[in-house]
C-alpha positions in Angstrom: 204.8 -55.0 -89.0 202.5 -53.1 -91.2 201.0 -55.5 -93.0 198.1 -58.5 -93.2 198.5 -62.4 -92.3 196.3 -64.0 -94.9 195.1 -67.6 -93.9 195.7 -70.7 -95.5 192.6 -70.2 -97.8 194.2 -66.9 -98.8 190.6 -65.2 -99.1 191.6 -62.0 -97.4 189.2 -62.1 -94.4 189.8 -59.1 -92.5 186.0 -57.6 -92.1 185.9 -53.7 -92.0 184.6 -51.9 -88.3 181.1 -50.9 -89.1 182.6 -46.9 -87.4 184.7 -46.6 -90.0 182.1 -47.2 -93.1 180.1 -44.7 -90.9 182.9 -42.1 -90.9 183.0 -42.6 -94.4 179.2 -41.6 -94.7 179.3 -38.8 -92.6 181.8 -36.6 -93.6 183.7 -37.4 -97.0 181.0 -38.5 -99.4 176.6 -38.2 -99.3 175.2 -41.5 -100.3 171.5 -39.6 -99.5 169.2 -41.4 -102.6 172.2 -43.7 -103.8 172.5 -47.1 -105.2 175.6 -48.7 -103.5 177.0 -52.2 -104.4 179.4 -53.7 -101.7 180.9 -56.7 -103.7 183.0 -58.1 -100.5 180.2 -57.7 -98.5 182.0 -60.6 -95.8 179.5 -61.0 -92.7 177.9 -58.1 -93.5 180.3 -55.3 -91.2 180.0 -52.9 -93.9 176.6 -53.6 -95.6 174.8 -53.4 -91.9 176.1 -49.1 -91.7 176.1 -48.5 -95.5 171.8 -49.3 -95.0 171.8 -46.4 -92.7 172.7 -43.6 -95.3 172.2 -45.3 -98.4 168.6 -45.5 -100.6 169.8 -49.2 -101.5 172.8 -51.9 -101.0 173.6 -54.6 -102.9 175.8 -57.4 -100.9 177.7 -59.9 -102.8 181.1 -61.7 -102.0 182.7 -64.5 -103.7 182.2 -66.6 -100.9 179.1 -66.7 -99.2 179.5 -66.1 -95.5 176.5 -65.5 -94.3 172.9 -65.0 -95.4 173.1 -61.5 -96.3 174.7 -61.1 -99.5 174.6 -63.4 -102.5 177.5 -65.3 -104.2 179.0 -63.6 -106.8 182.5 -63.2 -108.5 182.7 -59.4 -109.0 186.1 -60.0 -111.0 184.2 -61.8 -113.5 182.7 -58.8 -115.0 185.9 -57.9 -116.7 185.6 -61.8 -118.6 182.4 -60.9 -119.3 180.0 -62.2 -116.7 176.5 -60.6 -116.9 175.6 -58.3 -113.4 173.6 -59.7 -110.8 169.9 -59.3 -110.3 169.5 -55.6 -108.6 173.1 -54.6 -109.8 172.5 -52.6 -113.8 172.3 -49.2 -112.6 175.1 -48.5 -109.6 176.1 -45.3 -107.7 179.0 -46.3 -105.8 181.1 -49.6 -105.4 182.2 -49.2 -101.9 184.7 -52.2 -100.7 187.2 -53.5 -98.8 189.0 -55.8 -101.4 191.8 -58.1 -100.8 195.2 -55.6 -101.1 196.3 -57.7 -103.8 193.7 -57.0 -105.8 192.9 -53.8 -105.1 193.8 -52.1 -108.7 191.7 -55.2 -110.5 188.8 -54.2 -108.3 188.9 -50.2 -108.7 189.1 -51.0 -112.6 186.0 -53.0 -112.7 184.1 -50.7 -110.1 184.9 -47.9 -112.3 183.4 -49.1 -115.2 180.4 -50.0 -112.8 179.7 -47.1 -111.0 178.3 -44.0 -112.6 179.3 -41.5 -110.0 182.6 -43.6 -108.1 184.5 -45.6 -105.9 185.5 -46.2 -102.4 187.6 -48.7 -100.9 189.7 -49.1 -97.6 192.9 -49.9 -97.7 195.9 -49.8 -96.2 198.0 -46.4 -96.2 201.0 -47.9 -98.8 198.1 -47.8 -101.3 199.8 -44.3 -102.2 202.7 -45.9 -103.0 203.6 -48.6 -106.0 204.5 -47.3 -109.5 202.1 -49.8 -110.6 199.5 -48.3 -108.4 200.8 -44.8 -109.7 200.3 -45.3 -113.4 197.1 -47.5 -112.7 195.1 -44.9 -110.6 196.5 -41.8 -109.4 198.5 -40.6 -113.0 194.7 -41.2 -114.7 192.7 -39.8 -112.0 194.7 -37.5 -110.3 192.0 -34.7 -110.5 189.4 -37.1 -109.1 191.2 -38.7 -105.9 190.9 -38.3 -102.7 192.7 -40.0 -99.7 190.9 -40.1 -96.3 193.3 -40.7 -93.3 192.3 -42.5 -90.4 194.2 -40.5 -87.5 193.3 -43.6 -85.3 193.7 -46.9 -85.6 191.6 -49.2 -87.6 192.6 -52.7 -86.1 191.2 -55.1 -88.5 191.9 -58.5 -87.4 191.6 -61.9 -89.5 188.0 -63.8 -89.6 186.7 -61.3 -87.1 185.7 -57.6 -84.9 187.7 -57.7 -82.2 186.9 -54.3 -79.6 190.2 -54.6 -77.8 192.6 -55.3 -80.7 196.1 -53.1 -81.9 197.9 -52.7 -85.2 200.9 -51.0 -86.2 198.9 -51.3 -89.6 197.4 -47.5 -90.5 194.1 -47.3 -92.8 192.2 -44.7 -94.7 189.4 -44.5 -97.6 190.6 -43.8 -101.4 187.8 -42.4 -103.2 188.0 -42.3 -106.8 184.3 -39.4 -107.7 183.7 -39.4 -111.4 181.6 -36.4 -110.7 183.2 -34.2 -108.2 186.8 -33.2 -108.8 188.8 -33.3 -106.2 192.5 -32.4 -107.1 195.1 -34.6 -105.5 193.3 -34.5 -102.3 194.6 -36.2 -99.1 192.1 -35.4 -95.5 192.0 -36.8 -92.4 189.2 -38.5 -90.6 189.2 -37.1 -87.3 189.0 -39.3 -83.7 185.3 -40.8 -84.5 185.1 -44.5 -83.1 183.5 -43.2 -79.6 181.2 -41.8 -81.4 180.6 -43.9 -84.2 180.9 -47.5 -83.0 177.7 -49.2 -81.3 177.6 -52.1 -79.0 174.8 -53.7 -81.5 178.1 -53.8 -84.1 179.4 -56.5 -82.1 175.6 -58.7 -81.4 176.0 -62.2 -84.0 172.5 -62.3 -85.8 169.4 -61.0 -84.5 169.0 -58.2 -81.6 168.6 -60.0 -78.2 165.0 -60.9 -77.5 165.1 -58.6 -74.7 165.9 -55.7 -76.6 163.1 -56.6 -79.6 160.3 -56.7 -76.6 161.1 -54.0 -74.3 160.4 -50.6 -76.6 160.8 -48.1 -73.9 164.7 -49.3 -73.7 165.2 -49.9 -77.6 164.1 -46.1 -78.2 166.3 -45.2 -75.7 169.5 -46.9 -77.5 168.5 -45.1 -80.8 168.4 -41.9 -79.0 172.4 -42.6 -77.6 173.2 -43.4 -81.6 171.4 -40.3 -82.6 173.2 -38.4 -80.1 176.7 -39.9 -81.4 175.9 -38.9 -84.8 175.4 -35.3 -84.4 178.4 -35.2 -81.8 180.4 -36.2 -84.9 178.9 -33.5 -87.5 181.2 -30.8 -85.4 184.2 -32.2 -86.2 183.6 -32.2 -90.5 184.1 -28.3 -90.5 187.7 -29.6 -90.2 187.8 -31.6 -93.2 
């Protein structure tokens, strides 16, 4: 049950709940002034919150899906390929790559990033003596697993608000700069106050909401509101 139906084009297109990039930002790592590169950028689910805390994003994705991020084969570097425009100097690679990929991808975002790497997956990432000798044996004092107590439902090709999954996620993050010995957290109960019903609008905000000002301050002040409400919980973590 606790596993991903890949499609018959096999690209792995499962996009990422913009609250859960968010609880990433807010209490495991400070992207404040950073340079993040999301290189499976999808529709955008994950470049849309990583804008809120980061100084830049770069959006690429080796199919283009939408108008947001560029097309670009972030594999390739390992052959050789040059960077894109925007990419020579990076923070953080922050991703949701395909699971079978997912040791090829940290290698190349570690020889990327200058300070680390981040990428959801699912929870038998600890597992796999390949996964063992590639990440965890090497890096073991620079790991840390973040636990999703609730469910991350990510379904195929789209957000869905109402669906389930016996599948359970969390964030490895690999810090070059911060050790963090054999670390394993959990992300506490943050989708109430995390998730936004503009996460779920396809393209542009509703005319309605882009002419009325009185009523678009008012639905910043309600996101505002949710953000500090989930500060209290990161004396936990």
């Amino acid at each position: 049950m606790a596993q991903r139906h890949l499609g018959h084009d096999g690209l792995d297109d499962f996009p990422t709940y913009p609250f859960a990039t968010r609880a990433l930002c807010e209490g495991v790592i400070d992207l404040a002034g950073m340079t993040v590169w999301e290189p499976t950028c999808n529709r955008g689910n994950m470049v849309r919150p990583l804008k809120e805390y980061a100084a830049r994003v770069i959006a690429t994705d080796i199919v283009q899906y939408t108008a947001l991020g560029s097309t670009f084969d972030f594999l390739s570097l390992e052959r050789g390929a040059a960077r894109p425009a925007g990419a020579e100097r990076v923070d953080w690679v922050i991703a949701n790559p395909p699971f079978r990929l997912l040791e090829e991808f940290i290698r190349v975002a570690l020889a990327v990033a200058e300070r680390g790497v981040a990428v959801v997956a699912r929870t038998q990432v600890l597992e796999g003596i390949g996964r063992y000798e590639a990440i965890y044996q090497p890096y073991q004092d620079n790991y840390t697993f973040a636990q999703f107590v609730e469910r991350v439902a990510m379904v195929e090709g789209r957000l869905d608000r109402l669906a389930s999954t016996a599948t359970a996620y969390g964030w490895l993050i690999l810090d070059k700069l911060q050790p963090r010995p054999r670390s394993l957290i959990h992300i506490p109960p943050c989708r109430h106050q995390l998730e936004y019903r503009t996460d779920y609008i396809r393209g542009p905000l509703r005319p309605r909401l882009q002419r009325n000002g009185v009523r678009k301050l008012a639905w910043r002040g309600r996101i505002r509101a949710g953000r500090k409400g989930f500060r209290a919980y990161r004396r936990w973590w």
